[in-house]
N, C-alpha and C positions, 0 to 999 in steps of 0.2 A: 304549487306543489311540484316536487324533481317528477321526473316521469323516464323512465329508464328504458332500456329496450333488451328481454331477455328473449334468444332468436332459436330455432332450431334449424336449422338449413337441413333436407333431407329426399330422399330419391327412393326409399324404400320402403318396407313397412316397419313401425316403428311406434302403434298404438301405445303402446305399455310405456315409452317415451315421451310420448306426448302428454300422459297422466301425471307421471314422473315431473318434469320440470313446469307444469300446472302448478304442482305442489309446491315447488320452489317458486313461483312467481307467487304465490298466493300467501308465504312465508316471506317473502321479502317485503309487498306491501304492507303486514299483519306487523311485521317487528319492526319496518324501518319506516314506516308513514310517507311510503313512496308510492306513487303509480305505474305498475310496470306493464309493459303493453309486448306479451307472447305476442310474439311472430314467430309463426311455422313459413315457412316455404316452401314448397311439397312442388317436388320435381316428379314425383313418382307418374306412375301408371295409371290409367282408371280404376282399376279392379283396387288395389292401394290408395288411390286417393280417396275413392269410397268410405273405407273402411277408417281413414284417418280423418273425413267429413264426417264419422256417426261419432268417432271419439270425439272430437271438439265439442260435438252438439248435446255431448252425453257431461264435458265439465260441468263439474259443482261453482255454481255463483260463487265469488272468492271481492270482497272488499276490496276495492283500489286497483284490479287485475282486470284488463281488457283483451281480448283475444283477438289476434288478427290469423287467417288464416287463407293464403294466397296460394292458389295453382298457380302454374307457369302463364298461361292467358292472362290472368288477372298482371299477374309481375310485369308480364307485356307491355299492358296498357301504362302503367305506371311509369314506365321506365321511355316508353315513345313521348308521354306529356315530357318528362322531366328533363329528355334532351333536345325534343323540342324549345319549350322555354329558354335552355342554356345558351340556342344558337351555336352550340359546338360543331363544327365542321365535321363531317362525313358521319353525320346524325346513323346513317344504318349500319354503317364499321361499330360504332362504337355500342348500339346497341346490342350486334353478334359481337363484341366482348362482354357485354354485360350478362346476355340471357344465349350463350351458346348451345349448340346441338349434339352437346357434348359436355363429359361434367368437367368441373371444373370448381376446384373447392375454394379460390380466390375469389370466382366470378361470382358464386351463391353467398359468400361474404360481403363484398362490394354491395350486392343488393339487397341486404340487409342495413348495412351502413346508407343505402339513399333512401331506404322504408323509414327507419330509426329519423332521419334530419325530416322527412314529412311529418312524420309525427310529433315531433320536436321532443325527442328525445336527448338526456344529457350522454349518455354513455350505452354503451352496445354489449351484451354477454353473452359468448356463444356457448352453445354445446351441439352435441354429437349424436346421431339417430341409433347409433351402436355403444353404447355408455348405459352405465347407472351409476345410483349414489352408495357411498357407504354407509353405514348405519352406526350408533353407536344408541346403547344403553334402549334400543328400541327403535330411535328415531333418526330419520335421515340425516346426515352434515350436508350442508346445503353451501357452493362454496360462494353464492348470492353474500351470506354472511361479511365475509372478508371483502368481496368488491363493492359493495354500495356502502362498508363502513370508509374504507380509504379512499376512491376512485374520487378522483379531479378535488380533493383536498389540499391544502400546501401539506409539503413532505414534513414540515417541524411539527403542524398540528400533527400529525400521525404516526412521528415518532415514539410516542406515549403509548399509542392502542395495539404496540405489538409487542413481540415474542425478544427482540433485539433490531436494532439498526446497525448496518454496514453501510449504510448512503455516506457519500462525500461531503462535510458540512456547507461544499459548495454549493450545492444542490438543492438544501435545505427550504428554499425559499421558491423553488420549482413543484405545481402539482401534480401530484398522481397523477401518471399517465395509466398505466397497466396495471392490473392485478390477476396473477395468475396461479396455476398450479398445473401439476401433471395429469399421468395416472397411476392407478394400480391393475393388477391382473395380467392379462393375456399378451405378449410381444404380438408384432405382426407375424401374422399366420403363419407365411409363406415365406418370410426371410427367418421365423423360426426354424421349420425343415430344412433350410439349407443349412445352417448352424447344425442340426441334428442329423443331416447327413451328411457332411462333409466341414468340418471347422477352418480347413485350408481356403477352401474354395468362398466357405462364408468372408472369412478374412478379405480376400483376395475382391470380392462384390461389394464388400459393406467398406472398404476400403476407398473408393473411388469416392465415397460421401464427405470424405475426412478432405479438410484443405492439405496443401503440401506443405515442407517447414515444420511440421512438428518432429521433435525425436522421436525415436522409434517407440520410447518407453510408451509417451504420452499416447499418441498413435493408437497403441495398443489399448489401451484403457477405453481412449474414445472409442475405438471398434467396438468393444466389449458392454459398454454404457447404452449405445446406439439402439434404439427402437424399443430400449427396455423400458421405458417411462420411471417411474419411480418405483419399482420393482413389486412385492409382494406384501408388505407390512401390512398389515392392518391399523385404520384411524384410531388412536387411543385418548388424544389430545391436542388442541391446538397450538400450531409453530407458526410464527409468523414473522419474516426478516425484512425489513423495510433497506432497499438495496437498489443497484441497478442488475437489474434480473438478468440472470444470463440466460440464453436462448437453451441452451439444453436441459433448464430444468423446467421447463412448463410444454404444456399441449393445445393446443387450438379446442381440443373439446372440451377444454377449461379454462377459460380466458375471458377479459372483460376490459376493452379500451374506453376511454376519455373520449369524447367524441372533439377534442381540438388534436387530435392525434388523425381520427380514421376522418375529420371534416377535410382536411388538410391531403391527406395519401391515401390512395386504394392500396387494394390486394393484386397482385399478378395474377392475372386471367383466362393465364395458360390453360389448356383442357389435358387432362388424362396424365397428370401431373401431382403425385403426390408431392406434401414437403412445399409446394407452392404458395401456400398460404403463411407461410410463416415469415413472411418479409417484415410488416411491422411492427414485429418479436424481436428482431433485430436492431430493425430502424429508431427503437424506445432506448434499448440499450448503449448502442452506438452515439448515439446524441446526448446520451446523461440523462435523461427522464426518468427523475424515481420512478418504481415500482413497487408494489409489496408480493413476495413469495409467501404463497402459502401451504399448507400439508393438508385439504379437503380434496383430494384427491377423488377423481370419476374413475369409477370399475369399469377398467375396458371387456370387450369379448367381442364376439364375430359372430355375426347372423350366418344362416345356413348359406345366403347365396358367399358370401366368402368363402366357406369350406367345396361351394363345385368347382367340378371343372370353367364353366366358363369365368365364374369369380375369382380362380385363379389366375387366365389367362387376361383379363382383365387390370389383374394388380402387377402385374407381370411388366403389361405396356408400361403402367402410369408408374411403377418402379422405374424403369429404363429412363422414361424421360426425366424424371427427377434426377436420376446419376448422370444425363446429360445438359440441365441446368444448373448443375452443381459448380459448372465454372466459371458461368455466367455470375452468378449470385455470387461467389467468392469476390470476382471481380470487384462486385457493386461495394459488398461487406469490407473489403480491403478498405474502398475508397472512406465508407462511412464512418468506419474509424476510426482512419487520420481524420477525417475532417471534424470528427468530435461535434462539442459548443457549437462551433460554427454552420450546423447543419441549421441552425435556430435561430429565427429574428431576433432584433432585440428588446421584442416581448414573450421571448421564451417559446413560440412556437416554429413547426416544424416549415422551413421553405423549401416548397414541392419542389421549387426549380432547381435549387440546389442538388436535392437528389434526382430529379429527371436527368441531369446531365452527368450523372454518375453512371445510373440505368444505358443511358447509351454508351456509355467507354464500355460498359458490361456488355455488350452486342459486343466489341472487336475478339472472339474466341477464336482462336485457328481451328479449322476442321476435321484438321488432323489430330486433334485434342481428346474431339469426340465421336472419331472415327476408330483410336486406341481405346477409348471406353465400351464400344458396342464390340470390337474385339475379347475385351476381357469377361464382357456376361457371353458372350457367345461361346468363348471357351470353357469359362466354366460351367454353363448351362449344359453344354453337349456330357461333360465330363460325367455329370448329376446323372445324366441320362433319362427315361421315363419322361414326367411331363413336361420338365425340363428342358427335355430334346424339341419337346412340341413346343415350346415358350421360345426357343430357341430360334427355331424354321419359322414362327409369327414375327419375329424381331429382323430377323432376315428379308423376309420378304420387305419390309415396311423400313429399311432402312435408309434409304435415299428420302424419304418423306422421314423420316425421325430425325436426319440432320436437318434437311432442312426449317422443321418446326422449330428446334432448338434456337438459332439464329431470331425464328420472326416471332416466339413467344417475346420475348426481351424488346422488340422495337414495338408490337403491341402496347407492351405495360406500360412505354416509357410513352407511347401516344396516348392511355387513359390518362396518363398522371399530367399530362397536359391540359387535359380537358376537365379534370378531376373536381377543382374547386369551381365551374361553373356548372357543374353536375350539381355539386352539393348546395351550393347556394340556388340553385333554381330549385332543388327539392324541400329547402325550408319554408315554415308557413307564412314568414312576415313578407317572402318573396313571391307569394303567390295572388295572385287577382284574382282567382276563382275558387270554387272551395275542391277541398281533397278530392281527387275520384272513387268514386263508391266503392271499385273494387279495396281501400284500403280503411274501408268503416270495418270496425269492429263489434266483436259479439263483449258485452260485459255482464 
């Protein structure tokens, strides 16, 4: 039987979340005669992990749906056997990228992707502790639907079960990699306000995310598009474009890779770094690996600790450094697609090495690159004034350690992605002499 891996990666409270995509694991087994194995990964707190311990223990029994359901401890253990076994050199570096002390939305990915190959899972679906689903006619749209129909298919069978195709008939013979979708509702809080108080100044911030080279026109649109998700519509009916997906129309808290995609590349494991997880969003695209787009779309919104002061300042940091990896990544994204095809063996999958030596030309950034970047939110932040000014004087203080991160995130990722496939083949089960560790038995 396929056995899927539908994950929630999460640090906060998020009960009503975790019922939520319950239902969606419990619907994907029900329609697709699949075995899907929830994974929570609960970074949170005590007083929170309690409260997400009684919701698990409170799931309704669901055919073919196994719940697994990992603190940070249990994730420990898991992750010391499995670089253990790999014999990858600097076994404890590599484990503070895997399970840092600090979030880090690549790094809770990544370990979802070596839970999923323990379990021998074909393919990985994430979502988001701050999301819900749409509804239509009563009942949720579940976007499980569209990825367990196309995911690791050939693209020619799947050309039939959508909405249209725009894939290259070169490609036709390549399968599903990705399948994804955006959201609806809520932009980012906090880069919303800046738009609402000052649109110069928004420009001028959301601007640094945009690569250089575009006309002005373009430029502007992409400012304009930026953080929106897929705006406000409501689900009426299914769209589905069988394509190679571009990076700006899908969301990480809607997303579901092939696992000869995530078996093959991590996530960048940067900490306090929004936008970090979306590397291979790009890396699918870049390389030619169909995808299929879809319009199931998760309603975003923001939990209370987003709206305080310190969940500002917070978003504040991992904002900055995402506008200060922005060059890095450019760097990488240039490379990956000139190199097209050739990112890809010639059995169609992804060689790490190829893109790890990408990754490192992406470390050569001048400093002075992103010494004008912290100039520019420092200018405009003081301009905002209010919290702003205090988001400000926090970036200030922490800037000599904010350049310096920017540089050793990028020689970090490009040391996972070296060690990457002897991670993932030590966590699969035909490579294992011993059985699972307990911490990753499940409740069914």
């Amino acid at each position: 039987m396929r056995r899927v891996c539908l994950t929630l990666p999460t640090d906060r409270a998020c009960a009503a979340t975790i019922r939520a995509v319950a239902e969606e694991a419990a619907y994907g087994a029900r329609r697709f005669g699949v075995e899907v194995r929830l994974l929570v990964l609960d970074s949170s707190d005590a007083p929170v992990l309690a409260e997400h311990r009684k919701a698990v223990a409170a799931l309704p029994p669901a055919p073919g749906v196994i719940v697994h359901h990992l603190d940070e401890d249990e994730q420990r253990i898991l992750l010391r056997e499995v670089i253990a076994r790999s014999g990858v050199a600097e076994p404890d570096r590599i484990l503070g990228l895997l399970l840092p002390d600090r979030v880090s939305y690549g790094a809770c990915t990544d370990r979802a992707f070596l839970v999923a190959e323990a379990l021998g899972c074909t393919s990985v679906h994430r979502r988001d502790s701050d999301s819900r689903y749409q509804y239509l006619d009563g009942e949720p749209v579940f976007p499980l639907h569209h990825e367990l129909t196309a995911l690791g298919r050939p693209a020619a069978d799947v050309a039939g079960l959508v909405s249209r195709s725009r894939l290259d008939p070169a490609c036709a013979g390549r399968p599903v990699a990705m399948v994804g979708g955006s959201f609806v509702g809520e932009m980012s809080v906090d880069v919303a306000e800046i738009r609402r108080l000052d649109p110069a100044v928004y420009e001028d911030v959301v601007g640094l995310s945009i690569p250089p080279g575009y006309p002005e026109i373009w430029r502007r649109n992409l400012i304009d598009e930026s953080f929106r998700g897929a705006g406000t519509a409501a689900f009426t009916a299914d769209r589905t474009t069988l394509t190679s997906v571009s990076p700006t129309r899908v969301d990480m808290c809607n997303i579901a890779f092939d696992r000869e995609v995530y078996g093959r590349m991590p996530l960048p494991p940067a900490t306090d770094t929004i936008g970090s997880d979306y590397f291979l969003i790009h890396l699918v695209h870049d390389a030619r690996l169909p995808g299929v787009l879809h319009n199931r779309h998760i309603v975003n919104f923001h939990t209370g600790e987003r709206r305080s002061e310190a969940g500002f300042l917070a978003y504040q940091l991992r904002f900055a450094k995402f506008l200060l990896a922005v060059p890095h990544f450019d760097a990488v994204y240039a490379g990956t697609r000139e190199a097209g095809d050739t990112l890809l063996d010639p059995e169609g999958h992804v060689r790490a090495s190829a893109v790890a030596g990408l990754i490192r030309t992406g470390t050569q950034v001048d400093r002075a690159e992103h010494t004008a970047r912290l100039d520019v939110l420092d200018r405009s932040y003081r301009a905002l004034g209010g919290r702003y000014a205090t988001a400000a004087e926090l970036l200030a203080a922490r800037r000599d350690r904010l350049l310096d991160e920017a540089r050793r995130d990028m020689e970090e990722f490009a040391l996972l992605t070296d060690a990457w496939e002897a991670l993932t083949h030590a966590s699969r089960p035909h490579d294992r002499t011993e059985p699972l560790h307990d911490s990753v038995k499940g409740i069914a």
